[in-house]
N, C-alpha and C positions, 0 to 999 in steps of 0.2 A: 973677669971676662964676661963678655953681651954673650945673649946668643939669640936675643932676639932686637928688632931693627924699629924704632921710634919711629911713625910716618903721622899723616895730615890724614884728616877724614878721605882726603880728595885723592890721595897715594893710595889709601889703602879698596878705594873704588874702583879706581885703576887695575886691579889685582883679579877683579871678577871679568872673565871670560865669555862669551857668548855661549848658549846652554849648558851651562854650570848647576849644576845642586848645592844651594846654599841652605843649611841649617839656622838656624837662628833660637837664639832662647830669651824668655822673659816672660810676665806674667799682669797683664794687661799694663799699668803704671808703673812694674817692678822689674828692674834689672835690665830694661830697655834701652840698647846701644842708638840711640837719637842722632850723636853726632854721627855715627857712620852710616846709617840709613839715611841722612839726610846728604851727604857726599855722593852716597851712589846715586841720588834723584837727581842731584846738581850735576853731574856729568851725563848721566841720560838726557837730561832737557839740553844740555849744551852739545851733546856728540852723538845721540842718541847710540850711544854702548853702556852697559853691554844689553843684550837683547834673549829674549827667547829665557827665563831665568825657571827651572825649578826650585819654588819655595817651600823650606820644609820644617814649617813650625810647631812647637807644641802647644803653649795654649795663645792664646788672643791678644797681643800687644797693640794696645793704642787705648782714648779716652774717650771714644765714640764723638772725635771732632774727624776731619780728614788732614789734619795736621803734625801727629805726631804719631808714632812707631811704625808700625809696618805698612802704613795708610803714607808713607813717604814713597815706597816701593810701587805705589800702587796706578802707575802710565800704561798704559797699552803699549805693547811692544818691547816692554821690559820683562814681565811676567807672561811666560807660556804656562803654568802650571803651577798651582797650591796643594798640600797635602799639612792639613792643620786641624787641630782639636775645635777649636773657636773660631768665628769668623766677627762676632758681633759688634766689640767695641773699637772694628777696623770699617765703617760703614763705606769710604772708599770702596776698598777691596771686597767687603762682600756683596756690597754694588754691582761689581765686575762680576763676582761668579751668577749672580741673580743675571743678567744683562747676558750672558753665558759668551764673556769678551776672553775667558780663561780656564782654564780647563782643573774642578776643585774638587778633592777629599777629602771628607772628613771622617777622621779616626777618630777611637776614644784617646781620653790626656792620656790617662794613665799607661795606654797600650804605646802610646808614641813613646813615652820616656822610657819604657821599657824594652822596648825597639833601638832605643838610643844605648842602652845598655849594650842589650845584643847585636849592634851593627860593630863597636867598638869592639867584640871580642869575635867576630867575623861566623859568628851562628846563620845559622840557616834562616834565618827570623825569627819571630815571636808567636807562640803557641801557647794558648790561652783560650777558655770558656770564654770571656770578656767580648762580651756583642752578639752573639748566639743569638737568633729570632729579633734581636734590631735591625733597622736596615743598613746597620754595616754588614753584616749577612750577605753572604754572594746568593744564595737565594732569594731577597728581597731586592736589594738596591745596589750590595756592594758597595758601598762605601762613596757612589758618587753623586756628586751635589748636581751637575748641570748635566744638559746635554751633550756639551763639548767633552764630557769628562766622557760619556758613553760611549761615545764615537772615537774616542781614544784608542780604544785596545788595549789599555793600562788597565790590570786588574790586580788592586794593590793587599786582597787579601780571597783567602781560600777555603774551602770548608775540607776538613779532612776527621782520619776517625783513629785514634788510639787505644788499642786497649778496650775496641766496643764503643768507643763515647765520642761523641761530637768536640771539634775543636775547631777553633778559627786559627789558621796559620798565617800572621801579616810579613808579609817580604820585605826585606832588606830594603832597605833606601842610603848607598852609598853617598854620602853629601863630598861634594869637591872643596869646599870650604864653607869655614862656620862663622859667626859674628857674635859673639857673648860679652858682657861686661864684667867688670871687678871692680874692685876700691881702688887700691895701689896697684902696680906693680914695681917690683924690684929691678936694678940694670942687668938681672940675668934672667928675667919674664916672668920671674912666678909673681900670681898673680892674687891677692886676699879680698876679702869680702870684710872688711870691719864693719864698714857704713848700711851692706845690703841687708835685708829684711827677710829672705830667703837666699838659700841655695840654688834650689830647681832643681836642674839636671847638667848645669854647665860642663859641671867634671863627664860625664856621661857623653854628651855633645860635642869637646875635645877631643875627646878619645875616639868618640867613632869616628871624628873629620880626619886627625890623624893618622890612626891606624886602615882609612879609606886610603891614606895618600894626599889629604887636601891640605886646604892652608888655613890654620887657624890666628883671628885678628879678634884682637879684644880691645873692649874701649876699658877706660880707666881716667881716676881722679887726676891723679899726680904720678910721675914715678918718684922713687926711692934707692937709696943707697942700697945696694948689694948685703943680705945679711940683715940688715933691719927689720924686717917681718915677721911676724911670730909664726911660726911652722902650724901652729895648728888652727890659723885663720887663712893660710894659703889652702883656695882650692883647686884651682887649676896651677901644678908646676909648671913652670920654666919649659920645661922640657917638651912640653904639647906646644907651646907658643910660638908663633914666628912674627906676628908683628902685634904694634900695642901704638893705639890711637889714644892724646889725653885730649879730654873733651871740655870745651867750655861750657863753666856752672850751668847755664840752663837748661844743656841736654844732658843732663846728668844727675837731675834732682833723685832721691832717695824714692820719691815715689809721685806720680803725678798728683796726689795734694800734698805735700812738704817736700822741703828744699832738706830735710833731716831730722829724726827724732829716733836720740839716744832709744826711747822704752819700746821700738820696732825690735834693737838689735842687740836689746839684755844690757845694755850699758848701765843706763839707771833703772830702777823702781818707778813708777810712778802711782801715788793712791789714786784709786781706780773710784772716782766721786758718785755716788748715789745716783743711780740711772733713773730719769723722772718716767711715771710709768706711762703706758699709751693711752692715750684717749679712748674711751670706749666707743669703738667702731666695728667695721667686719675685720679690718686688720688685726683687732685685739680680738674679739670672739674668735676667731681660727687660732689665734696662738696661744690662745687659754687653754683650747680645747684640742689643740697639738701637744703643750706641757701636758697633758692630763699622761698621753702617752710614755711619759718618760718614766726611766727606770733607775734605781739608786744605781750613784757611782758611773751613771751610763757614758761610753765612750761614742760622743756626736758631730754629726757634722751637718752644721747649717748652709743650708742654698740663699743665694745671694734674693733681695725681694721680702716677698711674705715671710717666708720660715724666719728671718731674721728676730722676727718679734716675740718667739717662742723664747729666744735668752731676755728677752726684758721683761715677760713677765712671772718667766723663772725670778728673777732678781725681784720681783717686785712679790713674790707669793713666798721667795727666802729659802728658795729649794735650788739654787743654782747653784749651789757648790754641788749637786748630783747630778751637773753637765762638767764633763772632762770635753772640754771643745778642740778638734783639728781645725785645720785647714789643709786642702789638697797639695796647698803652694809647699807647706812642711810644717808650721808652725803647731805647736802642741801646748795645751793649756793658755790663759790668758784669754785675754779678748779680746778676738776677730775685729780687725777694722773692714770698713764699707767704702764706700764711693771710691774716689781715688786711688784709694790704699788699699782695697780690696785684695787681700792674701797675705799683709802684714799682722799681725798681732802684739795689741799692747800685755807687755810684761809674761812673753813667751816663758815657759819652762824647757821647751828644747826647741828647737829648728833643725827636722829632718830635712837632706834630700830627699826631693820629688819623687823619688822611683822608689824610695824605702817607704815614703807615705801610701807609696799604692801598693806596695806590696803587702802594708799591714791592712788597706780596705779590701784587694780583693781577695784576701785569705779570710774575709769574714769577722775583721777586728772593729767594726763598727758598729757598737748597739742601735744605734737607731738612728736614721739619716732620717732628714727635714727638708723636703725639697717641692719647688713650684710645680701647679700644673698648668700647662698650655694649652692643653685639648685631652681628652679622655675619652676613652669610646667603650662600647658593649662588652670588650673584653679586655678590660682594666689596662688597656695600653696608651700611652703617656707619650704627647708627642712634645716638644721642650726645640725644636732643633730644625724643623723647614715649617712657613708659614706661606703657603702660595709660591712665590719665589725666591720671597727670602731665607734665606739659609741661614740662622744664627748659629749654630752648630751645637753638637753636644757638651764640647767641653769634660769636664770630669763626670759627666751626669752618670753616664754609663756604668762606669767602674765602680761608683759609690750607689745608686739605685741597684743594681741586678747584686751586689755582695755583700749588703748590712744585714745582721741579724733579724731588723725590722725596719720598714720602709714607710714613712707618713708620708704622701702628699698634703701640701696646702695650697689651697687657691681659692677667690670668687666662684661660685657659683654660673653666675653669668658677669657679660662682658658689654661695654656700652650706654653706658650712662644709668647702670641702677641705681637707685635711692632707697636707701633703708632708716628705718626707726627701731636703735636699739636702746632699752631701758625696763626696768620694771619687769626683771626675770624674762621677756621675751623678745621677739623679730618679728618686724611689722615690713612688708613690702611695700612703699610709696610708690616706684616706678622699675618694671621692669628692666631689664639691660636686653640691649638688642642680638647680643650674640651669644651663641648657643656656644660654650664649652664641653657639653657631656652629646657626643657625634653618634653616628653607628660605625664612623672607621675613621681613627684619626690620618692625618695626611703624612705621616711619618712616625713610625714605632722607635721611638728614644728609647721606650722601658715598656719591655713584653709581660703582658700578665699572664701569658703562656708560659714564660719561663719560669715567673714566681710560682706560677701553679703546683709546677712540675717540680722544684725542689722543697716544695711546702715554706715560702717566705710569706711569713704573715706582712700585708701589705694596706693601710687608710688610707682614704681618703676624705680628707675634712674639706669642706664648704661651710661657709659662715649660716647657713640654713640646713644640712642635713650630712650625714655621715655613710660612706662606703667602705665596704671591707672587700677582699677577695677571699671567697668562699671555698671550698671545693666544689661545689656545684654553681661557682660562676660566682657574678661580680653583684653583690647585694646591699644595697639599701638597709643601715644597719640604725639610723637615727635620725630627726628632725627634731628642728628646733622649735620650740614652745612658739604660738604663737602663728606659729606657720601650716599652710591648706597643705595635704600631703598631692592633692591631684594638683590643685591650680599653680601652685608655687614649686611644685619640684616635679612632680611628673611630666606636666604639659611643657616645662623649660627642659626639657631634655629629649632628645630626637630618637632614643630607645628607650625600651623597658626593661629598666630592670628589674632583677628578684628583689621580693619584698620580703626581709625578715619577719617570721610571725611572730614574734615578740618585736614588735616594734617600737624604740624607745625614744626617750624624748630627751633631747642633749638637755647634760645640768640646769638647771635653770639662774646657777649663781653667776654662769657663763655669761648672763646676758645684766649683771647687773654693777654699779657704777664701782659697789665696794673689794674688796678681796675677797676671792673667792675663797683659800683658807684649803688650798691642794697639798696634799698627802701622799708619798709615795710608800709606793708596798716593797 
């Protein structure tokens, strides 16, 4: 016996209503329902329905082209409203919130999936430290990206006090229907993940559309005989299901760079070949002098960008096996893949759901997170998430900066065309970079260093020329790199003053030189 109903991308577009709350799940290239996103654009340009859509996603699907994932969704007059962790590799759609043609929220990842938790068990929302003093803060920004968001009246979360102490309360977001993917499904709807690289929060996302009342459509490979499935590769049952779109191969690749690779999803091993090390640049001088920071056995997680480089030259200095590396997506131990695949990991040891991963960051399970800077200002605040009008959003930033053990920033110094000479133990400035990085108030607080203050989170900040710590008496100037003027080269490129350590030291000098540096952890 079915109990759920086989349709066409184009049946199942048919299904979405005029101001509907549609959920959706995936993780930029991963887990991305393509063919049904792409049904619902083909009937709006053809019938223009449905109209007016609340979008309610968790982190950022698409490949920063305007062609695929949620950048399908993305017409005028189809979308009234976004509520998403990530806006960036969707450059259509975050176009539209910049442009302010739609009315956009951004949450943190981790607070939406856990949302998604608690929508499905009908809680009153999500009550959570997570965003405290960022401008998801209703006393900052509240959580909205455009104007159109302001002028709304929607105010999607609260500051309230428990027990003495601050808490953000995020409200309910009943979704009317969701749109997730799987591998197979079976002719009775359950639905397994053999081929996917992550979980997410699919199961999570089911459930709240369900237990909302709404209709849940999932895309899938193939279906299958009834019974054929392994029970414990089904993650979404039968029983949440109502319809099941199969997709043809090309919207449905494994990840937007592969069409499929077993060592995503534990099937095989694959040897992991000798990672050739980085050229000595400022990319490699920060990640030299970001491993410095690491700590045996440390449980890490890398930001996409610079920090990436700190595991290669872990590999390369023979101290990598004292990075136990995540990923937000789930994946645990192995090695993080980048560009396309960005959330997969080659030769995973486990693949949690999404909301179990953040439950173990923002309980304080992560030694030492590794994350870019965007702008920094006077009071060690980290903006990563609005830049003038664009909105890239926080993403996991949130969850994983304000609850690690230890927090490194990595970034350039300055921005705009600098040129450096590194070799011979030191840093030579050839040409400055045109834009100032270190502000007196960044243009959005991603990561409050008020709040690190305030629970004593020891907090770096590495520049490929001088070194910042957050102090108790404020944001200090803790190293410069040999070679370098401490006024003309770091003071005068920075629009405040900061404390200057009186022991002021001078980054390693091995940091700056072609051979291995020969790093030691304590």
């Amino acid at each position: 016996m079915s109990f759920v109903k086989i349709v066409s991308a184009r049946e199942a577009a048919n299904l979405l209503k005029t101001g509907m709350t549609v959920a959706t799940e995936g993780f930029l290239g991963i887990q991305v329902a393509d063919e049904i996103f792409l049904g619902i654009r083909e009937r709006f340009l053809e019938e223009g329905l449905p109209r007016d859509l609340t979008l309610f996603h968790i982190a950022s699907q698409g490949d920063f082209s305007n062609e695929k994932g949620l950048c399908r969704l993305a017409e005028e007059g189809l979308l009234k409203r976004v509520i998403g962790a990530h806006f960036n590799t969707m450059p259509k759609l975050r176009d539209m919130l910049s442009e302010n043609k739609i009315e956009g929220f951004n949450l943190p990842q981790g607070v939406i999936s856990h949302m998604m938790r608690d929508i499905a068990a009908h809680k009153p929302g999500t009550i959570t430290h997570v965003g405290l003093k960022t401008f998801v803060d209703p006393r900052l920004e509240g959580a909205k990206v455009n104007q159109k968001a302001r002028d709304s009246g929607y105010d999607p979360v609260e500051l309230i006090h428990l027990g003495g102490k601050e808490y953000l309360w995020y409200k309910p977001v009943r979704p009317d229907a969701c749109i997730l993917r799987g591998s197979y499904a079976d002719e009775r709807g359950n639905i397994s993940f053999e081929k996917e690289v992550a979980t997410l929060s699919t199961v999570s996302v089911a459930q709240a559309t369900r237990n909302s009342g709404g209709i849940v459509i999932v895309q899938v490979e193939r279906i299958v005989g009834a019974g054929t499935l392994d029970p414990k590769l089904v993650k979404i049952p039968g029983i949440y299901v109502d319809y099941v779109v199969v997709a043809r191969p090309e919207n449905h690749r494994q990840t937007y760079a592969v069409d499929y690779d077993p060592a995503f999803t534990g099937h095989i091993r694959v040897p992991v070949s000798s990672i050739p090390p980085l050229k000595l640049d400022e990319r490699k001088v920060i990640a030299r002098r970001a491993a410095m920071e690491l700590v045996p056995r440390a449980v890490v997680n890398l930001g996409v960008g610079m920090p990436e480089g700190v595991a290669i030259v872990a590999t390369e200095e023979g101290i990598a096996h004292h990075m136990n590396l995540t990923v937000e997506s789930g994946p645990v131990g192995g090695v993080p893949a980048g560009g396309g695949s960005f959330g997969a990991a080659t030769n995973p040891e486990a693949i949690l759901d999404q909301g179990y991963q953040f439950d173990f960051y923002d309980g304080g399970g992560i030694d030492v997170a590794f994350l870019g800077i965007g702008q920094c200002d006077a009071k060690g605040n980290i903006n990563v998430s609005r830049f003038g009008t664009r909105s890239p959003g926080c993403g996991g930033f949130i969850n994983i900066t304000q609850n690690s053990k230890k927090v490194v920033f990595c970034g350039n110094f300055t921005a705009g065309g600098v040129q450096l000479e590194i070799g011979n133990g030191k840093l030579t400035i050839r040409k400055e970079g045109k834009v100032h990085k270190f502000i007196p108030a960044v243009e959005q607080i991603t990561f409050s260093g008020e709040y690190a203050k305030e629970v004593a989170q020891p907090v770096v900040y590495i520049t490929e020329r001088a070194v910042f710590e957050m102090k108790p008496e404020g944001f200090a100037l803790t190293e410069i790199a040999p070679g370098i003027d401490l006024q003309k080269d770091v003071l005068d490129q920075m629009d405040f003053q900061p404390i200057i350590a009186k022991e002021l030291k001078r980054m390693d000098e091995r940091i700056f030189r072609e051979e291995k540096m020969g790093i030691t952890l304590i």
